[in-house]
N, C-alpha and C positions, 0 to 999 in steps of 0.2 A: 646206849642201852635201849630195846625196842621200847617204842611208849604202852603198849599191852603190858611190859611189866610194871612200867612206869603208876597206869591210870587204875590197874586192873581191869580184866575182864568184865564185871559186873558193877553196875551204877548203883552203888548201895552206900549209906555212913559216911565216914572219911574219904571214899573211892569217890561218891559222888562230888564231895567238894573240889577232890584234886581233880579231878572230871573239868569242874567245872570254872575251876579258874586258869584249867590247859585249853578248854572250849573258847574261855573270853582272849585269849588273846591271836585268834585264828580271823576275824574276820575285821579289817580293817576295807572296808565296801565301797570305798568316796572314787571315778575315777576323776580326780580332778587335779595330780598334783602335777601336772602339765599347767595349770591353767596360772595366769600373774599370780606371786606371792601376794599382792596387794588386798586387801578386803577393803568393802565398805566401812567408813565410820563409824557404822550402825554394831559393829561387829567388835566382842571383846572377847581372847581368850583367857581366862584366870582359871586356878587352880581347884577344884571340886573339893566339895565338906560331902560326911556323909546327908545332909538334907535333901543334896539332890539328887538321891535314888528317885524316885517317881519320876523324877526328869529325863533320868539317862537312861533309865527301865523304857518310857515312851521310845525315846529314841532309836535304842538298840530293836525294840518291838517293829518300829517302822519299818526301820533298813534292813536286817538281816531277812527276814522271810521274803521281800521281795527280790534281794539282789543275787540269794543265796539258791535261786531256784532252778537257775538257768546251769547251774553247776553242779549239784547233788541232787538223786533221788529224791521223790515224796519221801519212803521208807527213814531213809536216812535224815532228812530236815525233821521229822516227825519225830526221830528220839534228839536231836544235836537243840534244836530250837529253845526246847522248855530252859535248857541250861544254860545258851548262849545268852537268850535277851534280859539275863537278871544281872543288875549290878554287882560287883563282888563289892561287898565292904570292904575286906583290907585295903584296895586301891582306894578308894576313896578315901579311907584314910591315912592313904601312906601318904599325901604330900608331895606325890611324885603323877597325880591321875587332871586332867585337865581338861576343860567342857570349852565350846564358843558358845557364845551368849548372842542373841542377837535384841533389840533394845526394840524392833518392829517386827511382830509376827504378820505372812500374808494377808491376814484377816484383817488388818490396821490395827492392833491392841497394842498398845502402849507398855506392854509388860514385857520385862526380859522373859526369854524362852531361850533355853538349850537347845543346840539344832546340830549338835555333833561332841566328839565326845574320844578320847585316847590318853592314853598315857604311857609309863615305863615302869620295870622295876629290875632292883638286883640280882632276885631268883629268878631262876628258869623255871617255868611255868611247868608243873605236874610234877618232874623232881626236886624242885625246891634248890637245885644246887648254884651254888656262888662260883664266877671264874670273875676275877679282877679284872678292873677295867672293859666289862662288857655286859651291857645293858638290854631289857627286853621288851621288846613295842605290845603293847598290852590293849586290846580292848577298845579298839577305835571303827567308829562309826558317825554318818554324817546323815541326819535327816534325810530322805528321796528329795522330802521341797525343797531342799538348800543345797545341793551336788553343784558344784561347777564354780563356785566358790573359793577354791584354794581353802575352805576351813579344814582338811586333812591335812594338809603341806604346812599350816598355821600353826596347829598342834602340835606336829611332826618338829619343826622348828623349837619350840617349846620346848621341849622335851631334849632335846640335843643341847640348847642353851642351858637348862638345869643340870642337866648327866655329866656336861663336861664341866660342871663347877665342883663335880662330886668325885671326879678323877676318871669318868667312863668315854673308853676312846672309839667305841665302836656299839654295833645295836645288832642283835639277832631278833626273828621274829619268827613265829609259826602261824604261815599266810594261810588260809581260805583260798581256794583252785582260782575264786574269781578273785581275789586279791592282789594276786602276783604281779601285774600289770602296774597296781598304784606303787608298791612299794620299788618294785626293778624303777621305777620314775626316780624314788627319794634315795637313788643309790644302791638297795638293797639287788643281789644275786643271789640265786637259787645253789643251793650245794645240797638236796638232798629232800627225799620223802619222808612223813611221818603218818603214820595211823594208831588213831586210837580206837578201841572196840565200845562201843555205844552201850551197848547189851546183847549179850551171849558173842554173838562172831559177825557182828554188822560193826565195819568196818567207816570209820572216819576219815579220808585222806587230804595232806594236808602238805605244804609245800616250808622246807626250811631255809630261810634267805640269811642272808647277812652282809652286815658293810667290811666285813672282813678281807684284805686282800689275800686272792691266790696264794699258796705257796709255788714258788719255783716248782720249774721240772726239771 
């Protein structure tokens, strides 16, 4: 189904929410999942509460308008942005959304800080629909200060380890033009374009990957 009927034309009520939990799972920004699975010590991935919007809010703030510029219009970043860098709550409380923590910010502070940030879920992002056994990469993002990290590939792991305890054998995602690069790393191939319309006929375009194998020819 096109996602214009999907999202609706007009960013308005319920259109904007479905908007905007089709937006959060488009920009997954990290390229580092080439880099050792290994992390620093310093470095813990656990599961996100809703407390830590302000956290993942910074986060997504950080990454997306700088990674996301080199690939979309001003025009276009100027309606997609306000939508992209806000936390959704249901992920955060679905039990399925996951942050890295890091225990030493640059600064030397001694406080855990959130410095990346993805998860998964059963629906498909904007229609909401369920297919068995296939799972959706949601809403991942990794501080600029902290790229090269492997904390995308960390979460990415994460998230495969939960899904596959939940009976899900495979992952689709709807990548960001500059994302396709991380995800083709974590296995994922391109089968297809999507657009969604921002407001009025300003178009969103958006890349659909999956771990799905080919069918025969």
């Amino acid at each position: 189904k096109p996602l214009a009927d999907t999202a609706g034309p007009m960013v308005n009520g319920s259109r904007a929410f479905a908007l905007a939990g089709f937006l959060a799972t488009l920009a997954c920004l990290m390229p580092s999942a080439s880099d050792p699975p290994a992390m620093a010590p310093s470095f813990a991935v656990r599961l996100a509460t809703p407390k830590d919007a302000a956290q993942v809010d910074a986060v997504l703030g950080a990454s997306y308008p700088k990674l996301m510029r080199e690939a979309y219009s001003p025009e276009v970043l100027e309606a997609a942005l306000p939508l992209m860098t806000r936390s959704q709550l249901p992920l955060l409380q679905s039990g399925r959304f996951f942050v890295a923590e890091s225990l030493c910010e640059p600064g030397g502070s001694e406080e855990a800080q959130i410095v990346a940030c993805g998860g998964w879920s059963s629906e498909r992002p904007g229609s909401g629909e369920v297919e068995k056994g296939l799972g959706h990469l949601r809403h991942f993002a990794v501080h600029p200060d902290w790229t090269g990290k492997a904390l995308g590939r960390r979460i990415f792991e994460a998230c495969v380890e939960q899904a596959r305890q939940e009976g899900i054998e495979d992952f689709e995602c709807f990548s960001s033009l500059n994302a396709e690069g991380f995800y083709a790393k974590l296995g994922l191939r391109t089968v297809g374009v999507k657009e969604v319309l921002l407001r009025g006929d300003l178009p969103f375009p958006s890349k659909v990957m999956t771990t799905l194998t080919a069918p025969a020819s």
